[in-house]
Structure formats: structure tokens, C-alpha cells
N, C-alpha and C positions, 0 to 999 in steps of 0.2 A: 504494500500500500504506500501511497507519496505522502507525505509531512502534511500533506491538507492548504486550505487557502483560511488566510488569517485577515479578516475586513481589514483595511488601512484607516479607514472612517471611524465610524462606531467602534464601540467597544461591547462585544458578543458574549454575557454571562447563561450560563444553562445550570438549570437545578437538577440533579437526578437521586433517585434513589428508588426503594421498595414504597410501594402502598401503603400511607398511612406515616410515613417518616417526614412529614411538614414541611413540602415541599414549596406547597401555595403558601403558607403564611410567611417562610422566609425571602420566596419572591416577593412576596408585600413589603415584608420590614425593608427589602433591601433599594425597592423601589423609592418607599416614601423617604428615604434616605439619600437619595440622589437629587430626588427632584428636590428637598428642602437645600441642597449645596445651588441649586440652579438647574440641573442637568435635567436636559427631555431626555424621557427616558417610557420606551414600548414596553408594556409588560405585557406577554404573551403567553401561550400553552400549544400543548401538545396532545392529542388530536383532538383537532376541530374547531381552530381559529380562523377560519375560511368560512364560505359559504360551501363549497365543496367536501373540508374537512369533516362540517355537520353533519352531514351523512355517512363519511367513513364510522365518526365516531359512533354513530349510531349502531352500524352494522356490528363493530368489533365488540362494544361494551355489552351490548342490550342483551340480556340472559336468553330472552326468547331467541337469538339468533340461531343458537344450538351450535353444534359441531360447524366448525371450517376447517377447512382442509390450511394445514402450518402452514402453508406456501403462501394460501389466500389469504392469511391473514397478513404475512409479513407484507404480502404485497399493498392490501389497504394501507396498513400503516406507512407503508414507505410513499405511499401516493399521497397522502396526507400532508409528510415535511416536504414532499416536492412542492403541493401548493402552497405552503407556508413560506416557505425560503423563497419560492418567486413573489407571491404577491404581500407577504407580510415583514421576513426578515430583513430582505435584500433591501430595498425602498427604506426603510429607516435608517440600517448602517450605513446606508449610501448619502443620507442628510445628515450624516453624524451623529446621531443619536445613540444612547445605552440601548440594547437589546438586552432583556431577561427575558426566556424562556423556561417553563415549568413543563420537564421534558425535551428531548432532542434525539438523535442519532442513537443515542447509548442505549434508553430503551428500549428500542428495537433490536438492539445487538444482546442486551440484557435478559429479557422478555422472548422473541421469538428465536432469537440464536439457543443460547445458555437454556432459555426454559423452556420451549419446545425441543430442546437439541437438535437444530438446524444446523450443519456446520457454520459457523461463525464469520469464517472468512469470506462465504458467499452472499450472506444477507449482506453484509459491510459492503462490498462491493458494490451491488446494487443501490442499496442505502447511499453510498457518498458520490453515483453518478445521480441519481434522483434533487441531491441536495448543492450538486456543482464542487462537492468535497471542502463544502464552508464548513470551517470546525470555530466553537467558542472559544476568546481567549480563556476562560477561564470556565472549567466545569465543578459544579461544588455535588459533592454523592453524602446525600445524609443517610447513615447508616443505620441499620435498624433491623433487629431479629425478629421473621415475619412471623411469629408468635404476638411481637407488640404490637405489630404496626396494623396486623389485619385487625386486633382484639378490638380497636378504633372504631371499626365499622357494625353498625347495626345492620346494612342492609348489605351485598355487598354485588358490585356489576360482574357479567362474564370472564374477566379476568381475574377481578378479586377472588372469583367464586375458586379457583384453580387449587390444585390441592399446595399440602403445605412443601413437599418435597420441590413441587414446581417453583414457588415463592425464594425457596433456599438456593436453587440452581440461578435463578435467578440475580438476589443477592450477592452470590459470587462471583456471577458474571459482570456486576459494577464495579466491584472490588480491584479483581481482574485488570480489567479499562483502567482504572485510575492508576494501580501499580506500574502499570507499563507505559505510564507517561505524566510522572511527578510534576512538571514542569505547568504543566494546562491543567492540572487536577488539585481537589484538596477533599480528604475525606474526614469529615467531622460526625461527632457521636449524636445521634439523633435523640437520645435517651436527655441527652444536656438541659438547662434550661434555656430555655427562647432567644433570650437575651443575650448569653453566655455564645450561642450559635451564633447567633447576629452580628455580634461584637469581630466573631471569627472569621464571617464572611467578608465584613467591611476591611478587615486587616488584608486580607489578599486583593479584595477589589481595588483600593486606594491604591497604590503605585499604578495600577493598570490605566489610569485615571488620567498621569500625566501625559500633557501634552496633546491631549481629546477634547 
């Protein structure tokens, strides 16, 4: 795989982790946190910040879906960040803008590589021609044993619903990603308090800051 393309504009943060590890509330904290310095700044998700995406999301989440075939699914998903990255990511980093995303690539390589066991290298392939092999400067993986992070949910969609062995392969498969590329990663304990996480993630974002 190539080193990836790094925005020269914006500055491209991505939240990842397992279900139920405080994804969206740290994309909040970290938003309201930019915009109070001055900074515009998109805060986005993954799947289904599109008009198109609305639909995949539907398909992949919704319990009634039933069985999909691994392929199909990886491929909704993958069709998802292509229209993301064209018509939501690309257009803000190109104005200079912070991009946050709640979700990205790794997902996908996490989720239907590692927890469907896809081989890994094929979904990523497809995955980073779909997305033009735009990668975040900085990906933050809250970490979390999917014992706590599903206990969160009272209800839980098509994928939550997945057994727990699937949740664990999963988990390892972000772990993974981030070990093998310290530099663009930072994994912090999801169990933390809020604040104490928050604190962690502005510490890595700030330098990334300068000169944006």
C-alpha cells in the first residue's frame, strides 16, 4: 500500500473505535473546542452523511435487513466514504477547514476485514481507491472491551447485534491499525473520564494546528 495523501489544507481528524466507546461525544468536545479558538470546523460521521449515504446506512444497520453476503456489505460501506470524501470531506479541506469524522476507513478494515475475516488487504485496497487514499492527519481509537461498550446499549442495530467474538476481532483489528502507524495514531482508554480523554485528544491535535 502507498503512504496515502495527506490534505495540505484542512486539517483531517477521525474518531475510531468499538461501539459504545464515545466516539460522538469526543467528536463534540473536540469540535466545540476548535470552533471557541476561531477555527471552522465540519463535524461529520460515518455512514450516512450524504443523501446517498442515508440509504446505505439504512440497508447495513436496520436488523430487518437480515443476512448480507461480507462482500455486500463491505461494499455498501465502502460506497458510503466514497460519497463522503467526494461530496463532504474533500470541499471543506479544500476551504481549509478542520474535518472531524466519527468513523472512517479503519472501520471498515476493522469491522468487515478483522470481523467478518475478509482478508484485510483486499477490502483496504478497494477502500482507499473509493476514498482517493485520503488518510487523516490524525486518527484517535478509543479503546474499549466490547463487554462495556455494547452493555451501553439498550437497543442494539445489525451490527451491534453481532456476536461478542465478532466485537473482539474487531477491537483488535483497530488496535492493529494504530500499532502499525504510531505517527497518524493515538490510542486512549475509553474507560477514562471524559474530560481526562478530551484533555488527550487536544494535546495531539494542537501542534497539528500550526500553520492551518
Amino acid at each position: 500500500m502507498s503512504a496515502g495523501i495527506f490534505s495540505e489544507a484542512g486539517l483531517f481528524v477521525c474518531f475510531e473505535g468499538g461501539d459504545g466507546a464515545g466516539k460522538s461525544t469526543q467528536s463534540r468536545l473536540l469540535h466545540d473546542w476548535l470552533v471557541a479558538q476561531g477555527r471552522t470546523v465540519l463535524l461529520t460521521f460515518e455512514p450516512g452523511d450524504t443523501e446517498v449515504g442515508k440509504e446505505m446506512r439504512r440497508i447495513v444497520l436496520d436488523p430487518a435487513t437480515g443476512h448480507l453476503s461480507d462482500r455486500t456489505e463491505a461494499l455498501l460501506y465502502i460506497a458510503d466514504k466514497a460519497e463522503h470524501v467526494d461530496h463532504v470531506v474533500l470541499p471543506a479541506l479544500a476551504r481549509g477547514e478542520v474535518v472531524i469524522t466519527d468513523r472512517y476507513v479503519d472501520s471498515t478494515l476493522a469491522y468487515q476485514g478483522a470481523g467478518r475475516t475478509l482478508d484485510v488487504a483486499e477490502v483496504e485496497a478497494v477502500a482507499r481507491w473509493a476514498t482517493g487514499d485520503l488518510r487523516p492527519h490524525l486518527t484517535v481509537v478509543l479503546d474499549l472491551e466490547p463487554e462495556a461498550g455494547l452493555g451501553r446499549f439498550e437497543e442494539r442495530d445489525r451490527i451491534e447485534g453481532q456476536s461478542l467474538e465478532f466485537h473482539q476481532r474487531v477491537r483488535q483489528g483497530f488496535l492493529a491499525l494504530a500499532a502499525a502507524d504510531p505517527d497518524h495514531y493515538v490510542v486512549l482508554d475509553a474507560r477514562a473520564p471524559i474530560d481526562e480523554i478530551a484533555g488527550a485528544v487536544r494535546e495531539r491535535v494542537e501542534p497539528l494546528l500550526e500553520g492551518r
